[in-house]
MDAnalysis code that builds the backbone (N, CA, C; Angstrom):
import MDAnalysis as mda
import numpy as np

u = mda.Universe.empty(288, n_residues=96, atom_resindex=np.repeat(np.arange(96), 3), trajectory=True)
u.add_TopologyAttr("name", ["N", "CA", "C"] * 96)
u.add_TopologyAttr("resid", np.arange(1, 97))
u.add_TopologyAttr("resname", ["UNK", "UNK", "UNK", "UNK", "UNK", "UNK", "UNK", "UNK", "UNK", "UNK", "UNK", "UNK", "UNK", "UNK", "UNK", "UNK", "UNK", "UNK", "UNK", "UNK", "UNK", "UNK", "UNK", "UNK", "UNK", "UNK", "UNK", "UNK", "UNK", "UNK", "UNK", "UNK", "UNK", "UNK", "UNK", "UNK", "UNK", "UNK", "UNK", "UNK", "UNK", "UNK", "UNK", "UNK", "UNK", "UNK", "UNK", "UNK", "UNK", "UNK", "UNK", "UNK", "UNK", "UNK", "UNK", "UNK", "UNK", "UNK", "UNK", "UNK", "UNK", "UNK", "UNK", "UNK", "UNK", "UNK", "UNK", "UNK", "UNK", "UNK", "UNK", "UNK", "UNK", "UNK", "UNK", "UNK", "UNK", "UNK", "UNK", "UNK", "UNK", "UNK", "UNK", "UNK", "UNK", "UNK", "UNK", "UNK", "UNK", "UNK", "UNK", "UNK", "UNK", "UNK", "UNK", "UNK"])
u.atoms.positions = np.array([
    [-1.617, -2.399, 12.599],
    [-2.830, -2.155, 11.860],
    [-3.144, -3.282, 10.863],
    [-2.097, -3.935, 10.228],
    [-2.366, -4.886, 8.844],
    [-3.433, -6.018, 10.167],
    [-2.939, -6.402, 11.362],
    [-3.275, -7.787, 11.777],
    [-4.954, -7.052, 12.272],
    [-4.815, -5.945, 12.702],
    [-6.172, -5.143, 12.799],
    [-7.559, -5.852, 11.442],
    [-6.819, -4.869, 10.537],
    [-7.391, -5.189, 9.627],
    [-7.918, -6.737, 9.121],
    [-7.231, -7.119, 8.940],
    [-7.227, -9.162, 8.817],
    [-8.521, -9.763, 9.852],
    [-8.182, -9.626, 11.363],
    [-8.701, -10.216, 12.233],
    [-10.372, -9.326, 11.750],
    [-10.708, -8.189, 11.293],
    [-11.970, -7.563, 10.879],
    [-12.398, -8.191, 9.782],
    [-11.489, -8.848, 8.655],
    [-12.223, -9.030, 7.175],
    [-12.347, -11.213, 7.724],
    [-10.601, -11.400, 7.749],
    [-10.401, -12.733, 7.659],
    [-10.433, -13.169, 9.074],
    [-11.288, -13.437, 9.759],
    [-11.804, -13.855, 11.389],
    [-10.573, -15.269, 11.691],
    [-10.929, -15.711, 11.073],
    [-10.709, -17.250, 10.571],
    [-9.291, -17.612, 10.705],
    [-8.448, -16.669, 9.702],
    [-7.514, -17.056, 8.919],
    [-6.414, -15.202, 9.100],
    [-6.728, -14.666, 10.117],
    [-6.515, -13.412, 10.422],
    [-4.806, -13.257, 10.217],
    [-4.008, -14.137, 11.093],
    [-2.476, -14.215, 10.974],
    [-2.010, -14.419, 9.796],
    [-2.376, -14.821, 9.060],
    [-1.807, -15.491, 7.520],
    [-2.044, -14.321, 6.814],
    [-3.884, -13.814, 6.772],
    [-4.057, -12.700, 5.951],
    [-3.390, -11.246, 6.913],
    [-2.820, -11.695, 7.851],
    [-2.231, -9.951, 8.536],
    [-0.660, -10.169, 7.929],
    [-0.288, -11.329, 7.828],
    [1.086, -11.123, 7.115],
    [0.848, -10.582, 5.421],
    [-0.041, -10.959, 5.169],
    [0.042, -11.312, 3.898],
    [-0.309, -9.459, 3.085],
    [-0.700, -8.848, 3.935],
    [-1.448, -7.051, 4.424],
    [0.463, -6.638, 4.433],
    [0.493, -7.040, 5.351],
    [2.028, -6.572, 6.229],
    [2.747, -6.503, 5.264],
    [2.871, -7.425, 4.175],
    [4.025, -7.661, 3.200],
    [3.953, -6.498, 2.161],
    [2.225, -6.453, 2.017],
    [2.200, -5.245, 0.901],
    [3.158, -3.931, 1.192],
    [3.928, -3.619, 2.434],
    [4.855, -2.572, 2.090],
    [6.247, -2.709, 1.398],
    [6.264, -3.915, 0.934],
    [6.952, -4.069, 0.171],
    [7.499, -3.641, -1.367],
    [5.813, -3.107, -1.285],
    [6.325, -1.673, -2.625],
    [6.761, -0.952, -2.523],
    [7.395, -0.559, -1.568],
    [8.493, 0.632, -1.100],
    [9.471, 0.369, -1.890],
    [9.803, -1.154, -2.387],
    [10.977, -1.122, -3.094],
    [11.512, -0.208, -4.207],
    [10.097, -0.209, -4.873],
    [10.538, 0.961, -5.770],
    [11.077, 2.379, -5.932],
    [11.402, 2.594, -4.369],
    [12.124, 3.266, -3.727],
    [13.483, 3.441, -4.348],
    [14.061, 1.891, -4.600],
    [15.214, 1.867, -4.722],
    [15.739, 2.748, -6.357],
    [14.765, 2.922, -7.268],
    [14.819, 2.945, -8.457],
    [15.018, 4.252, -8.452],
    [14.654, 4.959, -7.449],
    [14.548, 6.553, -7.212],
    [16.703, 7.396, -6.949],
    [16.408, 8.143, -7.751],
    [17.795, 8.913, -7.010],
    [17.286, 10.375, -6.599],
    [17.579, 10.556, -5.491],
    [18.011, 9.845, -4.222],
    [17.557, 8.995, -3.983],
    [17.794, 7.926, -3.520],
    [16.859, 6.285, -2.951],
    [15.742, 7.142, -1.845],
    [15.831, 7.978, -0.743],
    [15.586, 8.560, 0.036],
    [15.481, 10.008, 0.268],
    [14.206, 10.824, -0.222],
    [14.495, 12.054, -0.284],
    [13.006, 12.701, 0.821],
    [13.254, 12.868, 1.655],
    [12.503, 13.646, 2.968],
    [11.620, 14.709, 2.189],
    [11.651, 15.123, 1.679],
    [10.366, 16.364, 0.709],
    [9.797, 15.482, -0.344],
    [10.087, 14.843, -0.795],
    [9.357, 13.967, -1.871],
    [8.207, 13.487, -1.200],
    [7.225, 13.840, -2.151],
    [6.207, 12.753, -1.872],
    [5.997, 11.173, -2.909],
    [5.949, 10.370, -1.904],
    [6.018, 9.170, -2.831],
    [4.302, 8.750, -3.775],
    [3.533, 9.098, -3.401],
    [2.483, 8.964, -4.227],
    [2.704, 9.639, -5.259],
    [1.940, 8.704, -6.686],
    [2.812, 9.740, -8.366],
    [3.651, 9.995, -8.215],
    [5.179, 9.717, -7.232],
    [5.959, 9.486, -7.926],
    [6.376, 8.229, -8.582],
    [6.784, 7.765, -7.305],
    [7.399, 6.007, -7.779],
    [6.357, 5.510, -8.337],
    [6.942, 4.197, -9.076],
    [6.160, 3.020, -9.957],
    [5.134, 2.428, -9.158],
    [5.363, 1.791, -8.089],
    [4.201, 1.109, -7.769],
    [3.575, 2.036, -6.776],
    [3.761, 3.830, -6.561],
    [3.001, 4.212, -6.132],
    [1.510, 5.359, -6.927],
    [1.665, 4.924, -7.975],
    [0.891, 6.213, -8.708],
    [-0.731, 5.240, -8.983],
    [-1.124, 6.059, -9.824],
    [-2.367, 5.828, -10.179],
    [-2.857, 4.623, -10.889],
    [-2.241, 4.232, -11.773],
    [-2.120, 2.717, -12.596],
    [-1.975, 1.520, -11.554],
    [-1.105, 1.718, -10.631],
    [-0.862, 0.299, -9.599],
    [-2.014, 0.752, -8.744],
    [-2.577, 1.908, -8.069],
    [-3.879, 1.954, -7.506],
    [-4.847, 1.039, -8.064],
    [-4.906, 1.645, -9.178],
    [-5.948, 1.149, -9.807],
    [-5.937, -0.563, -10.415],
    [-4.869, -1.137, -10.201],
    [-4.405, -2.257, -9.883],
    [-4.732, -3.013, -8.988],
    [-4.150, -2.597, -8.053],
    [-4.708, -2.476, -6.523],
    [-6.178, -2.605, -6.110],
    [-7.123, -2.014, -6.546],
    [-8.305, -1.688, -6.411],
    [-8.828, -3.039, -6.789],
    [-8.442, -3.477, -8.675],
    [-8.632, -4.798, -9.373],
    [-8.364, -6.227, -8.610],
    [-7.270, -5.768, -7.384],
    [-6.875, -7.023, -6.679],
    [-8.358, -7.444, -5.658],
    [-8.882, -6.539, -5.272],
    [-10.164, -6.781, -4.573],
    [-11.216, -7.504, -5.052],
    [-11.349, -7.670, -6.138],
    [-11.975, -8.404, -6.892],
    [-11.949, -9.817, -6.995],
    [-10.442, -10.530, -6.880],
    [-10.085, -11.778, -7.768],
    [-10.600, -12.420, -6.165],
    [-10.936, -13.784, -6.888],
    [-11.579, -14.873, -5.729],
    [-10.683, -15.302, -4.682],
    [-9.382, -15.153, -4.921],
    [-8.296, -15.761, -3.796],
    [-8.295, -14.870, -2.755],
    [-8.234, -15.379, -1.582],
    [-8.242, -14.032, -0.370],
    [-6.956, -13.586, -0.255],
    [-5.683, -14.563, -0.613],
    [-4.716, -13.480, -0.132],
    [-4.304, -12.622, -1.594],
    [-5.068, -12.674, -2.895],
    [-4.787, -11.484, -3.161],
    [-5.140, -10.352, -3.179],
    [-6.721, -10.503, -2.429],
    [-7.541, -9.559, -2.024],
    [-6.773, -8.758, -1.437],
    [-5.902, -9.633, 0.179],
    [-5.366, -9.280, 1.324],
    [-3.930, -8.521, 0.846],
    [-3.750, -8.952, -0.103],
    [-2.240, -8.027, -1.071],
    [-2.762, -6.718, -1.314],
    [-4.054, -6.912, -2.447],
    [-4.092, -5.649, -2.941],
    [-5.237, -4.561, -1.526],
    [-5.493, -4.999, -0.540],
    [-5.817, -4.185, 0.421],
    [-4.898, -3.388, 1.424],
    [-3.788, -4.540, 1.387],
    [-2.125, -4.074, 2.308],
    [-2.049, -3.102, 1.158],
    [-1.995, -3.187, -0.193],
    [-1.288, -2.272, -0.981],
    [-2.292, -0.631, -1.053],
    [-3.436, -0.974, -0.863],
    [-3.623, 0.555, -0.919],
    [-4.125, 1.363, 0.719],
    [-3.745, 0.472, 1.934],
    [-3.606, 0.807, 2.844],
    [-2.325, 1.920, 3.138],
    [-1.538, 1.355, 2.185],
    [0.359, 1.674, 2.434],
    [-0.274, 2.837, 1.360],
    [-0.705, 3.167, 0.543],
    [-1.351, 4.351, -0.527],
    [-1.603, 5.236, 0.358],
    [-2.485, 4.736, 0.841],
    [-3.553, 5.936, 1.885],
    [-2.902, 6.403, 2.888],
    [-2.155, 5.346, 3.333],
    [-0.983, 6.156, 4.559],
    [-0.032, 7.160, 4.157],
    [0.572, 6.838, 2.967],
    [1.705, 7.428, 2.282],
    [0.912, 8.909, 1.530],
    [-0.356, 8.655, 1.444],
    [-0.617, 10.271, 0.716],
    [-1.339, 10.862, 1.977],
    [-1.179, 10.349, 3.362],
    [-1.558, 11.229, 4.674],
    [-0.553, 11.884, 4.934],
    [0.793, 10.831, 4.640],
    [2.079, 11.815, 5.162],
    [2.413, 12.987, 3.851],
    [1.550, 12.436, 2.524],
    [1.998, 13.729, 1.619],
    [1.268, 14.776, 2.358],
    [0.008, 14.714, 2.533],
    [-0.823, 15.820, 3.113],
    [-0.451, 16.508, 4.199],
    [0.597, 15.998, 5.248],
    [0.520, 16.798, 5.962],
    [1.670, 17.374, 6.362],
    [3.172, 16.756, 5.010],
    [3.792, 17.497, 4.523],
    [4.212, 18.417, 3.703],
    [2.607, 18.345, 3.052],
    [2.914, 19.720, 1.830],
    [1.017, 20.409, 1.908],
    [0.208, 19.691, 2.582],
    [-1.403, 20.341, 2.829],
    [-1.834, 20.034, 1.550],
    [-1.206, 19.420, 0.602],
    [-1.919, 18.450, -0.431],
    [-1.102, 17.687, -0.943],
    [-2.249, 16.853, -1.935],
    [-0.989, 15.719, -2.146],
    [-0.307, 16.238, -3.623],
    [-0.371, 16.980, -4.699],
    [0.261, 17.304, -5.549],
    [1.532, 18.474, -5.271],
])
């Protein structure tokens, strides 16, 4: 989906900006900060750090700045949002 996405916004420059999408799941790290590192009923939206509302809204701000790959960061980053509060939804029928 990230190279999906890319080849739709960045025609041009699609591979560079599909890695650059791709990498944004790299906020998972904050995973690690969590005990359990890994917990199957948790939902990770509001919980972890770079998944709550402040880094959204971060996120959102990245769309803005003139450089494309941080556009292409903060679009990977709330792609991995939107995915991650589908799997809250349709492990708990909402996301709180």
């Amino acid at each position: 989906m990230p190279f999906g996405i890319a080849w739709l916004i960045w025609r041009n420059n699609w591979l560079s900006a599909g890695i650059v999408i791709a990498a944004a799941n790299l906020i998972d790290l904050d995973h690690l900060l969590a005990t359990p590192i890994f917990d199957p009923g948790r939902c990770s939206v509001g919980f972890h750090l770079l998944h709550g509302w402040e880094a959204g809204l971060i996120y959102v701000l990245m769309l803005i700045v003139p450089r494309w790959w941080v556009r292409a960061l903060g679009l990977g980053a709330l792609w991995h949002l939107l995915v991650d509060a589908g799997d809250c939804m349709a492990m708990t029928g909402s996301l709180l």
